[in-house]
C-alpha positions in Angstrom: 74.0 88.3 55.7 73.4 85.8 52.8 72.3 83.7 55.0 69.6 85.8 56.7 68.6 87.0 53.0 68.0 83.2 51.9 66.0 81.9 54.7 63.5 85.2 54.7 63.1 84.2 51.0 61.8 80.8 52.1 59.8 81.7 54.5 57.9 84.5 53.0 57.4 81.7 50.5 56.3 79.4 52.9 53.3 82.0 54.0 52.2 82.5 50.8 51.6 78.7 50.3 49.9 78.9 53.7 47.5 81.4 52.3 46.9 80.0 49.6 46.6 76.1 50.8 42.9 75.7 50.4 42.5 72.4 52.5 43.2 74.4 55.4 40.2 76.5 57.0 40.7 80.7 57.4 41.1 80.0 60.8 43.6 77.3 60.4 45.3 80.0 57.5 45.6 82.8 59.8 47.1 81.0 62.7 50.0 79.5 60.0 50.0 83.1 58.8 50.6 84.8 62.3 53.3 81.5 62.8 55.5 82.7 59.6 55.3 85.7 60.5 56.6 85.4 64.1 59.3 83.1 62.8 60.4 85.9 59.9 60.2 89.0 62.9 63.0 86.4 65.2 64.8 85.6 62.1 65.2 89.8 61.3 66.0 90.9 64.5 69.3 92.2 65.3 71.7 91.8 68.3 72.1 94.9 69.9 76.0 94.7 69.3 78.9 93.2 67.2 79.8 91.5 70.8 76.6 89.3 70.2 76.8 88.9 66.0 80.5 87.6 67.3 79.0 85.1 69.9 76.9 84.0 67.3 79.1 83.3 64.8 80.8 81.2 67.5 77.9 79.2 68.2 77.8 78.5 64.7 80.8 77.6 63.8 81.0 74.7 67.2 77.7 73.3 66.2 78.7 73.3 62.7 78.8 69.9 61.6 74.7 69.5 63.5 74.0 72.4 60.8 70.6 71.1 59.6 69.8 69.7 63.3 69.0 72.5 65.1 67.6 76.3 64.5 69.2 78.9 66.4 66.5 81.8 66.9 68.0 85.3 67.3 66.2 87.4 70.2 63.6 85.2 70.8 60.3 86.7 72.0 58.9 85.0 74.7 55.6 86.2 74.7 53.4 88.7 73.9 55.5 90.9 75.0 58.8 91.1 76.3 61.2 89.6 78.0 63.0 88.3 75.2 66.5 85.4 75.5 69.1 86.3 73.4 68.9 82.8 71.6 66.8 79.9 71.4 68.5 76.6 70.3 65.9 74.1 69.0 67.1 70.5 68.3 64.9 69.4 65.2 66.1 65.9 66.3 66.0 66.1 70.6 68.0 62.7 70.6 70.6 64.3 68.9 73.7 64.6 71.4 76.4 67.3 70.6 79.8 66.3 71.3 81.5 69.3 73.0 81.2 68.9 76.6 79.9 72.9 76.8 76.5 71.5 74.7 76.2 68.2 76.4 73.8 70.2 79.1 71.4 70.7 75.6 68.1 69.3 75.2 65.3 70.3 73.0 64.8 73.8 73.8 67.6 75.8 75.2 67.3 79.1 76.5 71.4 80.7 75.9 71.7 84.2 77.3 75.1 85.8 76.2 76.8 88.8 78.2 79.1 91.0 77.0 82.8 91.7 78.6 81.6 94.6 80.1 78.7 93.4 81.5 78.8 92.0 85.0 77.8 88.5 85.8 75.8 88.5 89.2 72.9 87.2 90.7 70.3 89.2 89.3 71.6 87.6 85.6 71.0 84.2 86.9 68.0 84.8 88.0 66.4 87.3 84.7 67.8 83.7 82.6 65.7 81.7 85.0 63.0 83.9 84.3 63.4 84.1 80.6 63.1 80.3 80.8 59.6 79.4 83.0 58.6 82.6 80.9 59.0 80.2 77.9 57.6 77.2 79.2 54.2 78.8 81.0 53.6 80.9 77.8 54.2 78.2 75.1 51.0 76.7 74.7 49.3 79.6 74.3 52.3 81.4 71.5 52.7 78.3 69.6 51.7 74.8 68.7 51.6 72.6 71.6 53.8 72.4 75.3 57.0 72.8 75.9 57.3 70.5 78.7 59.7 71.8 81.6 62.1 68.5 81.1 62.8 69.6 77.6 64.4 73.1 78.6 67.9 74.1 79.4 69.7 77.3 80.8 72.9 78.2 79.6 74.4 81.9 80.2 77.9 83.1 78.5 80.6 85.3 79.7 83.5 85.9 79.3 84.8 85.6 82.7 83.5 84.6 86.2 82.9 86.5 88.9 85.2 85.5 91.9 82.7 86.7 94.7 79.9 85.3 93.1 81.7 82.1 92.7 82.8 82.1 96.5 79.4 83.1 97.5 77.9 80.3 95.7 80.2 77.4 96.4 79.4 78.5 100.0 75.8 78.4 99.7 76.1 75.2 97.4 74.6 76.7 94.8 77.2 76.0 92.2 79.1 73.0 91.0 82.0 73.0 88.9 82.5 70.6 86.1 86.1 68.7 87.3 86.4 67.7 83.6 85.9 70.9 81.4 87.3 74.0 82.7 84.6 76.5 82.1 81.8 74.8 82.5 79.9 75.8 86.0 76.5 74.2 86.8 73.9 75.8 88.6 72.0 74.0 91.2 68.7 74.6 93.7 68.0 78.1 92.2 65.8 76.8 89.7 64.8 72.6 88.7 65.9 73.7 85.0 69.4 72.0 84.0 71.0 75.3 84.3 75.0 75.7 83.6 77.5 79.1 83.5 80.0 79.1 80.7 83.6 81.1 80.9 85.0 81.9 77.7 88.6 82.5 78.8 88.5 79.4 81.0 87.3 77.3 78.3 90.6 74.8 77.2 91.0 73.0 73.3 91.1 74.7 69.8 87.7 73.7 69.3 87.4 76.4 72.1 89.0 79.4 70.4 86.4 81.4 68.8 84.7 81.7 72.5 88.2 82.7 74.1 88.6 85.3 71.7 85.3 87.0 72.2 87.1 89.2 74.8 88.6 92.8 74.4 92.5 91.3 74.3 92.1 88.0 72.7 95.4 85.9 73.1 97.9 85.9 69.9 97.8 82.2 70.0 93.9 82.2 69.7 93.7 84.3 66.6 96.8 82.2 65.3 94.3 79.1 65.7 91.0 81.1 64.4 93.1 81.8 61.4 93.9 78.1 60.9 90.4 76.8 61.4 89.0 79.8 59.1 91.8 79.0 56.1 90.6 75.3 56.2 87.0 75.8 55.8 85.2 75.6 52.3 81.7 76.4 52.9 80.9 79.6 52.1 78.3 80.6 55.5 80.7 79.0 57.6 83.5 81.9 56.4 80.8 84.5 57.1 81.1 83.4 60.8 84.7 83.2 60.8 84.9 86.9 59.1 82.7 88.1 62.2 84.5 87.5 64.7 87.4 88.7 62.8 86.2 91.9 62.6 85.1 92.2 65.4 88.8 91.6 66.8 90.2 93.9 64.3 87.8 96.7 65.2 88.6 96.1 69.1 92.3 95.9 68.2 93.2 97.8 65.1 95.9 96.3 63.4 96.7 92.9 65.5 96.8 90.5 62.6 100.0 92.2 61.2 102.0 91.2 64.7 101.5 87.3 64.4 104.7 86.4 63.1 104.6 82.9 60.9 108.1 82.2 59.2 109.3 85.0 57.2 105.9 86.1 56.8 102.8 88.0 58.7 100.0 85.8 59.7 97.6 89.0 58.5 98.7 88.9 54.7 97.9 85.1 55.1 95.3 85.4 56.6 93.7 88.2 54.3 94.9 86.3 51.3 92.9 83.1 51.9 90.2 85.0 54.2 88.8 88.2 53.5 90.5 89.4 50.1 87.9 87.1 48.1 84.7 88.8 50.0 86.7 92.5 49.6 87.2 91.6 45.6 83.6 90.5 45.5 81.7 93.0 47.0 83.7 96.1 44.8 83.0 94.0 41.6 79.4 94.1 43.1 79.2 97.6 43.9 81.2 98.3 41.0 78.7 96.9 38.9 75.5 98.3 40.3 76.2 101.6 40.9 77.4 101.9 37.4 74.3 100.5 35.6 72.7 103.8 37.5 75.0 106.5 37.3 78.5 107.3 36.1 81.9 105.3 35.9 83.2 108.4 38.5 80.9 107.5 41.3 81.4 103.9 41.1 85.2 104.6 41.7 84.2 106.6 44.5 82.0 103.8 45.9 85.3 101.4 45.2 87.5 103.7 46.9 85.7 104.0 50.4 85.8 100.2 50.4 89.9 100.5 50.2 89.8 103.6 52.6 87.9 101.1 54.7 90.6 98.0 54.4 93.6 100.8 55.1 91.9 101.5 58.4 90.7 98.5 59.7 93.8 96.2 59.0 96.4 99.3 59.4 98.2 99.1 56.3 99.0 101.9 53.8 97.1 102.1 50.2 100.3 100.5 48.2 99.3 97.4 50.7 95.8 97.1 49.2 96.6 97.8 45.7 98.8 94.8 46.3 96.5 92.4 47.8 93.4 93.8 45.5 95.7 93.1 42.3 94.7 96.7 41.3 96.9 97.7 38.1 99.5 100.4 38.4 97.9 102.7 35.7 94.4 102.4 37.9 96.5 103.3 41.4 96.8 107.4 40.6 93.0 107.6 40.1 92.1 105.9 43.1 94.6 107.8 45.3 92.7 110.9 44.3 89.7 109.4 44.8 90.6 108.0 48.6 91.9 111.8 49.0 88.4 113.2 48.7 86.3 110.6 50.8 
């Protein structure tokens, strides 16, 4: 994403300055070399999944207002060599306090492990997170500048829903607290001294909530109805890219499900591609449009143009006249392109 693009930019930047910074030693230059580097191989990586781009995008958009407070490190490396957390949530101010209970667990360095709904929670993922976590702590002086002292660290593991027989098992064995307060929220006790908690999406109550309930194969109506709203109402242009994740994400796990929410008269999907994804559709065919004609012919251009609306029909499930509509693509254009869309 842009995103990703920008802050590779930077820090590329930042080693050349490194290597070039002659009041630090060779030594000192490699070590701020090897640093940049590490931080540009974390920033690259790729979840495994569009389940984990979603979960991100979620975790984005909560903290979103503590944007330039915290980094969140995609499949942080732990070591030498593996294990590696899914995310690693530095506050670059620790007395910063988030507001939503689910975060008020954080402290400096936070070790968030997210499983997919078709993973199963059990003990042995409580106890790999645990892992991941002293892994981090008993490695960091040697992997970067400095400790990470144990009563800076937190635990957090994601899903989607809980276990029932774990959650027996461990209210038995006292091994498990549930937060009276926030549905959702489970903390983890004796197992390890880290502040550890469990986090259920589907039990998780507010709008502020929604994107985490909708990570989930069947996401509720009313949750994309209230995804929708928060996505229309946001300006900032990274914040949108979040919002269009875990929008296609929904829309690839259920095809066609934003033409069903009914608002007045009207669909909630042409609303919600109106205001949400038709500016990023019309961008990126002007884009491609553009390139691929400054290095070869008008004809392939369309073609490229055409898989992108071959794309939309299939993904929202609506017919080609749909698109040309909500594309603004001129009657005396539309022939062409069916042809085109034919042959791809």
């Amino acid at each position: 994403m842009k995103r990703r693009k920008r802050l590779a930019g930077r820090i590329l930047e930042a080693r050349k300055t490194a290597l070039m910074d002659k009041r630090l030693s060779l030594e000192e230059r490699e070590v701020e070399k090897n640093r940049l580097l590490r931080r540009l191989e974390e920033l690259e990586a790729m979840p495994a999944d569009d389940w984990h781009m979603a979960f991100e995008a979620a975790i984005r958009i909560a903290l979103y207002k503590y944007r330039d407070r915290y980094s969140l490190i995609r499949e942080t490396r732990l070591g030498n060599q593996p294990p590696r957390a899914d995310y690693l949530i530095i506050k670059s101010e620790p007395e910063v306090r988030f507001d939503l209970p689910m975060f008020s667990l954080f402290r400096k360095h936070n070790i968030v492990e997210y499983k997919r709904p078709d993973d199963q929670l059990n003990e042995r993922i409580i106890r790999k997170a645990i892992g991941y976590a002293n892994f981090y702590i008993g490695t960091a002086e040697r992997e970067r500048e400095g400790d990470v002292p144990s009563d800076e660290v937190t635990i957090s593991l994601f899903h989607n829903t809980m276990n029932d027989k774990l959650l027996s098992r461990m209210k038995a064995e006292q091994t498990i607290e549930v937060d009276t307060n926030c549905p959702g929220l489970y903390y983890v006790r004796k197992l390890t001294d880290l502040p550890m908690q469990i986090v259920i999406g589907s039990e998780l109550e507010g709008t502020e909530y929604a994107a985490f309930r909708a990570l989930t194969s069947k996401p509720s109506l009313h949750d994309i109805e209230q995804l929708i709203r928060n996505g229309k109402n946001t300006t900032d242009s990274d914040q949108r890219d979040d919002y269009r994740m875990i929008f296609e994400l929904i829309g690839h796990k259920n095809p066609g499900i934003f033409l069903t929410i009914p608002k007045g008269g009207e669909k909630m999907g042409d609303i919600f591609f109106d205001q949400i994804f038709a500016d990023e559709y019309k961008q990126r065919i002007k884009e491609n449009t553009e390139q691929v004609t400054k290095q070869v012919t008008k004809e392939v251009a369309e073609k490229v143009t055409s898989n992108y609306i071959r794309r939309l029909m299939d993904s929202l499930n609506v017919d080609v006249n749909k698109v040309f509509e909500l594309l603004n693509i001129a009657p005396s254009e539309q022939e062409e392109y069916i042809r085109l869309i034919k042959h791809t």
